[in-house]
C-alpha positions as CSV (number, residue, x, y, z in Angstrom):
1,X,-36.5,-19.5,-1.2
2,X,-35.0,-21.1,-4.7
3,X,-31.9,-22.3,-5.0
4,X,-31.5,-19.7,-7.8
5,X,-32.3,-16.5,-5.8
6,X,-29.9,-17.7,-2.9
7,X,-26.8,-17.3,-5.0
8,X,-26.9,-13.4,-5.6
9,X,-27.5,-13.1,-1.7
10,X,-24.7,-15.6,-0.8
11,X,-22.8,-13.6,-3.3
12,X,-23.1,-10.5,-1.6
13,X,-22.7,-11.8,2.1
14,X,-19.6,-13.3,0.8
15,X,-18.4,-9.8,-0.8
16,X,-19.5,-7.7,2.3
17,X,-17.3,-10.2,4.3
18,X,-14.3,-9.7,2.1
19,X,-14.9,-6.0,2.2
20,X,-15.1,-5.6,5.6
21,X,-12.1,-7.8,5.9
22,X,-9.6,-5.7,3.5
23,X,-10.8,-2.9,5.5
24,X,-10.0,-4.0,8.7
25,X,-6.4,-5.4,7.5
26,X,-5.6,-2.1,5.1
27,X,-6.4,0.6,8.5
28,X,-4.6,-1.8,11.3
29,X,-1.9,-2.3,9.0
30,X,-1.2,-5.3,10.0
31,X,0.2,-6.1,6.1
32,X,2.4,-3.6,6.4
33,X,5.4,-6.2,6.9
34,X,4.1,-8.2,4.3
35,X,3.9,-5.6,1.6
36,X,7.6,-3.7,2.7
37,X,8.8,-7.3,2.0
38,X,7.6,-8.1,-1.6
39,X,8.3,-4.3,-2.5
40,X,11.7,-4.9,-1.1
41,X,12.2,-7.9,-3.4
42,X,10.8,-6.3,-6.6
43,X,13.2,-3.6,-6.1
44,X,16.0,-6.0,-5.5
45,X,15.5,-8.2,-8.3
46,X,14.4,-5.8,-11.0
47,X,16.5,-3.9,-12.6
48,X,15.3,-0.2,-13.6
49,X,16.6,2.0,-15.5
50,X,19.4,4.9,-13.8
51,X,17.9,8.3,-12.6
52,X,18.5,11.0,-14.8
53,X,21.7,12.6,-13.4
54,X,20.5,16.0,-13.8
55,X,18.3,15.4,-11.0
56,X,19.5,16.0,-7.4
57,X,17.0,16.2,-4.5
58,X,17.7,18.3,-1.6
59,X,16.0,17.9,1.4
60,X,16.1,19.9,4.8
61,X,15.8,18.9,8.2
62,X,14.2,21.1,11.1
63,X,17.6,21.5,12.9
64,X,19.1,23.1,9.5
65,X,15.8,25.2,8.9
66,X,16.0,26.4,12.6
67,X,19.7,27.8,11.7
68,X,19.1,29.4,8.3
69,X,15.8,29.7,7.8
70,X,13.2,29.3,5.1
């Protein structure tokens, strides 16, 4: 085979590899760590703009639903 037509195929071995890695790290999570760290950072040393104070989230837990309702 010449040397020419090798490279699209070692191209794509290459890709498939790195495919089939990401796959394997993004479903075992095993990054998980990683990324919660760098997010943490950003967050830390960025600073973003205040939440509109008209906003309020309310959230309910199952014990609370379980005495009033839904």
């Amino acid at each position: 085979m010449p040397r020419n037509r090798l490279i699209p195929v070692i191209t794509c071995i290459i890709s498939l590899c790195l495919g089939i890695c990401t796959a394997y790290l993004t479903c075992s999570k095993r990054l998980a760590h990683v990324d919660n760290a760098v997010t943490n950072i950003i967050y830390q040393y960025n600073s973003f703009d205040q939440a509109d104070s008209r906003i309020t989230l309310v959230t309910i837990d199952d014990a609370s639903e379980a005495v009033y309702g839904h």
